[in-house]
C-alpha positions in Angstrom: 104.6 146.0 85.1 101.6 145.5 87.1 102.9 141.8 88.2 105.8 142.9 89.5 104.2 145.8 92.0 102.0 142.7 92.8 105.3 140.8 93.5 106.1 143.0 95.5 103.6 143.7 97.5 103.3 140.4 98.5 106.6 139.6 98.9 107.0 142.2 101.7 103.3 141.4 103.0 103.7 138.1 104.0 103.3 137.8 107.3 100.4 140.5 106.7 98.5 138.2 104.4 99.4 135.4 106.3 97.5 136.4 109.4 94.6 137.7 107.4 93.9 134.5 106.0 94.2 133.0 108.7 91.8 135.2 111.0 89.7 134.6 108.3 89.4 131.0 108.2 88.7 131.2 111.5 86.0 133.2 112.2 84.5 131.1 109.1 85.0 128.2 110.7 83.6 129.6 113.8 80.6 130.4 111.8 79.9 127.0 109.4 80.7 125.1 112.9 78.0 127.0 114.9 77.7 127.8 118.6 79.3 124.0 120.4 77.7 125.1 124.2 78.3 122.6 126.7 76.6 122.2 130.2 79.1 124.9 132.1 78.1 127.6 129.2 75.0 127.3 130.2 76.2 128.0 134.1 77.3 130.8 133.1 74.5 132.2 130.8 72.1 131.7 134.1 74.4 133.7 136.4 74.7 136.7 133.3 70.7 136.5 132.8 70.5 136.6 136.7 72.5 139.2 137.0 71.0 141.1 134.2 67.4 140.7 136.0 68.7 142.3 139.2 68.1 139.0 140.7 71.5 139.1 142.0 75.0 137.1 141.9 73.4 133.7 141.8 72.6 130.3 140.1 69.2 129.8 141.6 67.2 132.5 143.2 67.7 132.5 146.8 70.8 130.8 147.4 73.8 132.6 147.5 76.3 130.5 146.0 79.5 131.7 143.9 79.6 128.6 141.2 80.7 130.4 138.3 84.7 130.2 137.7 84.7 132.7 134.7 84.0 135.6 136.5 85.1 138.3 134.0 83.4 135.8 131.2 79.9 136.1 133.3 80.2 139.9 133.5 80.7 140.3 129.6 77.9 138.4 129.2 75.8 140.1 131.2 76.9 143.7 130.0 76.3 142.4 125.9 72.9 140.8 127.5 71.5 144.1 128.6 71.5 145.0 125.0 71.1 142.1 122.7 69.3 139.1 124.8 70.4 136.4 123.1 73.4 134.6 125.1 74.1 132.3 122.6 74.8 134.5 119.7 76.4 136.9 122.4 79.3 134.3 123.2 79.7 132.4 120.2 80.7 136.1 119.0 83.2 137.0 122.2 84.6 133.5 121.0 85.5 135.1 117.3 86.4 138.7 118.7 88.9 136.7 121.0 90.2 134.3 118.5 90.5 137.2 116.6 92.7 138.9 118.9 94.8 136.2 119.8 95.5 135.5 116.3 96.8 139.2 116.0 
């Protein structure tokens, strides 16, 4: 009797299971892989700790040069900074949250 509910269940879950399997895998691999930061990540992570040092909008202190070209990116950062100080950790986990979403 039991087997059959189960059957069921997934039978009409499918796509449900599916998904959750698969955002699973995911964030695992995420994980097991570990942060892969290239040079530009680290462009970033200067402007966010800048920023979050009231040091201003910059790259190096001093010159006022836009560089970044992931402005919304570099303000998340910054925002998540305030709190936890680590940027690595901070965007490896924006990376699962978004791959997250996108897999939704």
């Amino acid at each position: 009797m039991k087997s059959k509910h189960l059957k069921g269940f997934l039978v009409q879950n499918k796509d449900f299971l599916t998904m959750t399997i698969i955002i699973l895998l995911t964030g695992m691999i995420r994980l097991l892989i570990g942060p892969r930061i290239i040079d530009d990540a680290f462009i970033t992570f200067r402007y966010a700790q800048n920023i979050a040092e009231s040091q201003g909008f910059v790259y190096n202190l001093g010159e006022r040069v836009m560089d970044t070209t992931t402005l919304f990116f570099t303000l998340m950062l910054t925002t998540f900074y305030l709190v936890f100080n680590n940027l690595t950790v901070i965007a490896l986990t924006i990376l699962i949250v978004s791959d997250i979403i996108t897999l939704s």
